[in-house]
Each structure stands twice: as structure tokens, then as C-alpha cells.
C-alpha positions in Angstrom: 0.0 0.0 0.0 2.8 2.3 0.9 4.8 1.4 -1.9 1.8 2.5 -4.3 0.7 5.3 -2.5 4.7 6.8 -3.2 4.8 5.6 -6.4 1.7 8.0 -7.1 3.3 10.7 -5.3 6.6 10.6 -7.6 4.4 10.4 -10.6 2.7 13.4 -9.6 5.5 15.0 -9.0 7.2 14.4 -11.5 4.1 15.5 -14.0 4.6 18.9 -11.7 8.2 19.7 -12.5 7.5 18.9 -16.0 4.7 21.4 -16.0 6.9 23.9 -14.2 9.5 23.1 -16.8 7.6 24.3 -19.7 6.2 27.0 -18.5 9.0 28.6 -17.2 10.7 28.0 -21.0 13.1 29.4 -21.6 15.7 29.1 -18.3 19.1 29.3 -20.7 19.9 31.3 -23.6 18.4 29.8 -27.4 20.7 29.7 -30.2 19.8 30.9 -33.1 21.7 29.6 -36.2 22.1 31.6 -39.4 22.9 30.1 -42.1 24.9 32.6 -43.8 28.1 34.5 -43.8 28.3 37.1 -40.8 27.8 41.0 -42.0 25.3 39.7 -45.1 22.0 40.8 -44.9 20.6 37.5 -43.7 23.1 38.1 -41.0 22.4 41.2 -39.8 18.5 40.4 -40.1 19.3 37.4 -37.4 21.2 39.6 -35.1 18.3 42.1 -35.2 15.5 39.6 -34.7 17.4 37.8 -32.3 18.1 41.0 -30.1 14.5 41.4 -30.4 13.4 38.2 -29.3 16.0 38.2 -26.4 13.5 40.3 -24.9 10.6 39.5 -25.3 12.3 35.9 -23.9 14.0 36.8 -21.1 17.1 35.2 -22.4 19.5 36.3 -24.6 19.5 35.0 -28.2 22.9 33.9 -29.3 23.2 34.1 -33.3 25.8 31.5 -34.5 26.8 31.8 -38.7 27.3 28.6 -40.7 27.8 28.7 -44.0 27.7 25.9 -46.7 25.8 23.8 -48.6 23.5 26.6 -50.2 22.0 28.0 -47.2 21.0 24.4 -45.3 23.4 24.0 -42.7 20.6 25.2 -40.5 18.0 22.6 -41.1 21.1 19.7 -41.3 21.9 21.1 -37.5 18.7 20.2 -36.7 18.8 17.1 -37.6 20.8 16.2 -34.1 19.3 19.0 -32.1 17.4 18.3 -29.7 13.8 19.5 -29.3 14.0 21.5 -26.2 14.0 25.2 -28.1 17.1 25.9 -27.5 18.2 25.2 -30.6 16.6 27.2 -33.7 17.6 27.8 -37.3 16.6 30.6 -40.0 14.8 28.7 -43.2 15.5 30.3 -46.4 13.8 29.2 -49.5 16.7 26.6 -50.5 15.8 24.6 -47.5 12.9 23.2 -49.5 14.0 23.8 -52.8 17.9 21.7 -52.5 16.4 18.0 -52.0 15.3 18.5 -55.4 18.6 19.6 -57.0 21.3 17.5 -55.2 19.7 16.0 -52.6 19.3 16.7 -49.0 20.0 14.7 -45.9 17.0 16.3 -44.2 13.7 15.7 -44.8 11.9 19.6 -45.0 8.3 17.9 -44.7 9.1 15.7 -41.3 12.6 16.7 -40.0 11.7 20.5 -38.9 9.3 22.4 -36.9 8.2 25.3 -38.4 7.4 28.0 -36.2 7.0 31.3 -37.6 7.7 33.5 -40.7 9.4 36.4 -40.7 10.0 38.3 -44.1 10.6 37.8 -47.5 13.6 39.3 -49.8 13.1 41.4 -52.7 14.0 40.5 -55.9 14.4 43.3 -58.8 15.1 43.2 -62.4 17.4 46.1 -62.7 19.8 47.5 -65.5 22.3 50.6 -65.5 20.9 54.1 -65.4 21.5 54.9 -69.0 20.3 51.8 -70.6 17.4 52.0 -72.7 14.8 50.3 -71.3 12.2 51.9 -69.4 10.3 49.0 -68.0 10.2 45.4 -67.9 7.9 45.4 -71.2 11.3 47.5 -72.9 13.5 44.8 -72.0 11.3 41.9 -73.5 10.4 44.5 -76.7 13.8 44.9 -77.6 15.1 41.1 -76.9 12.4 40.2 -78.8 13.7 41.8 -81.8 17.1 41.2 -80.8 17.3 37.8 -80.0 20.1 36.2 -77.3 21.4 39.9 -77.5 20.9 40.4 -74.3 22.5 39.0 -71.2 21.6 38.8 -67.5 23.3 37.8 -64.3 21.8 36.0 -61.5 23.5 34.6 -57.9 23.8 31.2 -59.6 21.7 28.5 -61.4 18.5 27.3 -60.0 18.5 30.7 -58.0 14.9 31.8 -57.7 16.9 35.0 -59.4 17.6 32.5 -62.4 14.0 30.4 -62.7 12.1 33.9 -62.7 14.1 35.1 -66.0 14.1 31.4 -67.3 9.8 31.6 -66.9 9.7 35.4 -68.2 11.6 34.4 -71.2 9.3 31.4 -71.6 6.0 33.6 -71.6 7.2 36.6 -73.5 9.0 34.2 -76.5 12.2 35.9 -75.8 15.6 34.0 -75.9 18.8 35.8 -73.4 21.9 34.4 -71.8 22.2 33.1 -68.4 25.3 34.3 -66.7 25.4 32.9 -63.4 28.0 34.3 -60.7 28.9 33.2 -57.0 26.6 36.7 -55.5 24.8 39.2 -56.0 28.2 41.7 -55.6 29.6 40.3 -58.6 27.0 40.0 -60.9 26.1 43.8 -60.2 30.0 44.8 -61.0 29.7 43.0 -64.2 26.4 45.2 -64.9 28.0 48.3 -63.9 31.2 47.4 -66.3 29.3 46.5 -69.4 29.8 42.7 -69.2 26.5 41.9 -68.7 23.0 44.3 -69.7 21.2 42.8 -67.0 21.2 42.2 -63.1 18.6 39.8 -61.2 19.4 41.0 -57.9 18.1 41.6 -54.5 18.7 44.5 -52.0 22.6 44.9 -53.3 21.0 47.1 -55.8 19.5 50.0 -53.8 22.6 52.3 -53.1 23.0 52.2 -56.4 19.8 53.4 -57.3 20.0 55.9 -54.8 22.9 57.3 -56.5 21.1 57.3 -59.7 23.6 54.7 -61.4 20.8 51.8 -61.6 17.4 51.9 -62.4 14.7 49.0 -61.5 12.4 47.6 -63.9 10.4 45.6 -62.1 10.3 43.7 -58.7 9.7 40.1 -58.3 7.2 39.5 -55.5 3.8 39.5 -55.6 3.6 43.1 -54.2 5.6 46.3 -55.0 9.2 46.3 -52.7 8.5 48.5 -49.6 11.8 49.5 -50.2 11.2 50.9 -53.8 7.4 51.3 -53.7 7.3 53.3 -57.1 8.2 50.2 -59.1 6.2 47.7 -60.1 6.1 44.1 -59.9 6.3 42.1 -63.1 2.6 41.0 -62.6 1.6 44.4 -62.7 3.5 44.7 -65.9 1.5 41.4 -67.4 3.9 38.9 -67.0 2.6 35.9 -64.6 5.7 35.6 -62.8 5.7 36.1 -59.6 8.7 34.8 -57.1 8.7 35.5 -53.1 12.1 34.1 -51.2 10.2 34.3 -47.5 12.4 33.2 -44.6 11.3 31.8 -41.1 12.4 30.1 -38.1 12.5 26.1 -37.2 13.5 23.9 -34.7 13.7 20.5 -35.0 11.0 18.2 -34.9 8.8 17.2 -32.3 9.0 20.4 -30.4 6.5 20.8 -27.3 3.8 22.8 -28.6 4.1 25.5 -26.0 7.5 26.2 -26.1 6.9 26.7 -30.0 4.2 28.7 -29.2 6.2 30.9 -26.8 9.2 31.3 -29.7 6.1 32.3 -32.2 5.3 34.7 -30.0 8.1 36.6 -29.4 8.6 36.6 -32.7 5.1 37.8 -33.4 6.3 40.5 -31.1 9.6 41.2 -32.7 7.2 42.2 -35.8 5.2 44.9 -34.3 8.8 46.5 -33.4 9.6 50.0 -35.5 13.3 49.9 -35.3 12.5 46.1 -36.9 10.7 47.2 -39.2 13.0 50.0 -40.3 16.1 47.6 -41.0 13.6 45.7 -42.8 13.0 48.2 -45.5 16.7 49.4 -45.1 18.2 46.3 -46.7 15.5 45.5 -48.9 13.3 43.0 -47.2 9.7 43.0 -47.0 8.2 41.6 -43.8 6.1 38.9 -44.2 4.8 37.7 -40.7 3.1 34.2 -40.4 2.1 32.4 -37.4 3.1 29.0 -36.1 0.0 27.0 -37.7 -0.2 29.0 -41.1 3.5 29.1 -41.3 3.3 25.3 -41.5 1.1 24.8 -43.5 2.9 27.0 -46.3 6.2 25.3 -45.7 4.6 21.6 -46.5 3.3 23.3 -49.6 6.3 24.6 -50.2 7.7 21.3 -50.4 5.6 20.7 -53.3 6.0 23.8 -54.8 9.6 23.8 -55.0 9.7 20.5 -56.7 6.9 21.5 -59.3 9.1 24.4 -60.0 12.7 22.4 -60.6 10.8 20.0 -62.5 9.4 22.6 -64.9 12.5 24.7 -65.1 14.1 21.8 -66.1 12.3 21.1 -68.9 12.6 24.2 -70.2 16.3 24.3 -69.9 16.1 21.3 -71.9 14.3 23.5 -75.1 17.3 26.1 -75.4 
């Protein structure tokens, strides 16, 4: 009888300290891994949000750069994580797009919790100052009549930089050259010296066109930049092409709900936040805040997406 009566009790006990446990999450800083080179945008997005987050926490957030295989070393860390949140990663859009290029050894459907979405980076179509071309429409005017006269640079094959030109070229019946290089930096140094007519770039562009030596044609997303709000997108200009490279933050999987739900809500937080915001639109990112539940839901479609996408491009690649 004893012996049951303290089995019970440890049992209850121990249901109490777990309880406590959670709900005192976090006791210990989170790390926060960014997949990217330190001083890149990305980077200095992390550092922000995690500065941000460290308060709404109570902790500190501790941002730790690894770099490599195309922006996945995040999601491959959590493969050995464990699930306690204290161990997060930034998602870019190669996290679901690599396992269909070169393979992955992470699953982005089952390995990850996905817990919030933070902001998407703007993409622009942009070409020196005193180029001819106008507009996006200009561009696919004259290579229409000029045919592979006209060469752009991108931040590598299968960037979305490089499927977006590959699908306009495909619904305008233009041909142009694909030059790929290892950034954005040095396809926007070949622009400016005349090796190239075109750039497919994100935010590296805007001091330039703040000093009047590059103009925008169009932007990428779905809705005009924040960050150059006059332009418009190529949608607007008639072209259904329309490519978003949101970012989030995951953990690994089988995370207790309610510590997810306290991360998502900082982060929710971290949103609302003016000086946030302002770096946003300062380096050229729009934010583009989902919650915990919706967030997941566009990640598993995103799965999907990203394979329907290298599977097209592909084909088409095949026809030049």
C-alpha cells in the first residue's frame, strides 16, 4: 500500500516539474543559427531579430553563422538537435527547394518544426541608369527583336533570381543568356562594367539606385518592394511571374507545442517593433509575418511547390 501510495506521489511530482518546466521555458539562452556568412544581410536580419526576441524571452539570443551547402546547414543542424528550443535555425527558400537539385540529408516535410515567418527578400530586375529600357515590357520588346542579344546575371543556377528570367523568357518568346555568378556583388560589378545588360538581384542594388547609377524595372514579388514602392512588380506589368524568397524560423521536430508557441510569440512581437521594421526596408526585405500554424502549412506546400518548379525549369532548360 505504501509502496503505491509513493509511487503516485513521484508520478505526480514528477508531472509537476514537467509542467513547471515548460512553462517557465526558456531558463538558458536559445541559439539561433544563421545560415549565412556574418555581415550579409541575412546576418544582420538574425542579429536584429534575435536581439529582439532576447526580450521578449528573457534570455539572450545567441546568433551562430554557418555557412555551406547553399544556405541548409541550418535545417542539417537540426537534424541532431534536440527538441527542447534551444536550438533554432533561419529557413530560407533553399531549405525546400535543395532536396530536389542535389539531394538533402534532411527531410523539409518531417525533419523541422516550423514555427514562424518572418519576411521575404526582394528580388528586382534592374539595369544601368542609362540603358534603354524603361520597363520590364522595354526589356522583352527589344530582346524580342534582338534575339540572345541580351545577357543577365543571376546569384547562380536554379536561384529563384535565375528560374524567374528562365519563366519570363518562356511567356514573353524571348531567348537571353544566363550568366550565373557566386553573388549578387559580382553580378552587379559585371552590370555596372558592361559585361552583362542585366542584373537579377536583391537589396545589393539599392545604393546604387539611390545614387542614380541603376534603375529597376520591375520587382519580383507579388507586391511592390517596400523599399522601392514606385516600381512595379512584373505582374503588374503582365507577365505571370511572380517569385517570393520568405524566410522563417524552425526547430527540429517534435518540439513541445508551448515552447513553440512561446518562440512564435516573441517573434510575433519582434514584428510589431519600429526599429525592426526600419532595417527591414533598409536592406531590402519586406516583412512577411506568419504564425506557427499557417507558417506550417505554407512550408509543407512549399515542399511541393519547389519541386513543381525544378521540374518545370528543367524542362525548359532542356528546349534552349
Amino acid at each position: 500500500m505504501m509502496k503505491s501510495i509513493t509511487t503516485g506521489l513521484l508520478v505526480t511530482l514528477g508531472m509537476i516539474a514537467g509542467s513547471v518546466y515548460a512553462s517557465s521555458y526558456p531558463t538558458k539562452a536559445v541559439r539561433l543559427i544563421v545560415p549565412y556568412s556574418a555581415g550579409g544581410v541575412t546576418d544582420q536580419i538574425g542579429r536584429a531579430l534575435a536581439n529582439q526576441m532576447g526580450k521578449h524571452l528573457g534570455q539572450t539570443v545567441v546568433v551562430e553563422n554557418k555557412t555551406g551547402a547553399n544556405g541548409t546547414m541550418g535545417a542539417i543542424e537540426m537534424l541532431n538537435a534536440r527538441p527542447d528550443g534551444y536550438t533554432i535555425t533561419m529557413v530560407p527558400i533553399g531549405i525546400f527547394r535543395m532536396p530536389h537539385l542535389t539531394g538533402a540529408s534532411y527531410d523539409p516535410a518531417k525533419d523541422l518544426t516550423y514555427i514562424s515567418q518572418v519576411a521575404g527578400y526582394d528580388y528586382f530586375v534592374a539595369v544601368q541608369a542609362d540603358a534603354p529600357w524603361q520597363s520590364a515590357k522595354d526589356l522583352v520588346d527589344y530582346a524580342r527583336v534582338h534575339p540572345d542579344s541580351i545577357s543577365y546575371g543571376t546569384p547562380g543556377a536554379y536561384s529563384s533570381q535565375h528560374i524567374a528570367m528562365v519563366q519570363l523568357g518562356e511567356e514573353a518568346g524571348v531567348s537571353w543568356t544566363h550568366i550565373p555568378y557566386k553573388g549578387d556583388a559580382d553580378a552587379l560589378a559585371a552590370m555596372l562594367g558592361g559585361h552583362i545588360q542585366v542584373l537579377v538581384g536583391a537589396s545589393t542594388v539599392l545604393p546604387y539606385v539611390q545614387d542614380g547609377k541603376v534603375r529597376v524595372l520591375a520587382a519580383l514579388g507579388a507586391e511592390r518592394s517596400t523599399s522601392l514602392p514606385d516600381r512595379p512588380t512584373l505582374k503588374e506589368e503582365g507577365y505571370g511571374v511572380v517569385h517570393a524568397s520568405p524566410f522563417g524560423i524552425a526547430g527540429p521536430k517534435n518540439m513541445p507545442e508551448d515552447v513553440v508557441a512561446t518562440l512564435d510569440g516573441a517573434i510575433g512581437e519582434t514584428m510589431k517593433d519600429p526599429d525592426f521594421l526600419a532595417l527591414l526596408q533598409r536592406v531590402g526585405v519586406s516583412p512577411a509575418y506568419m504564425d506557427h500554424p499557417t507558417y506550417t502549412a505554407a512550408s509543407l506546400k512549399n515542399v511541393d511547390v519547389e519541386r513543381e518548379t525544378i521540374e518545370g525549369l528543367s524542362k525548359l532548360l532542356q528546349k534552349e
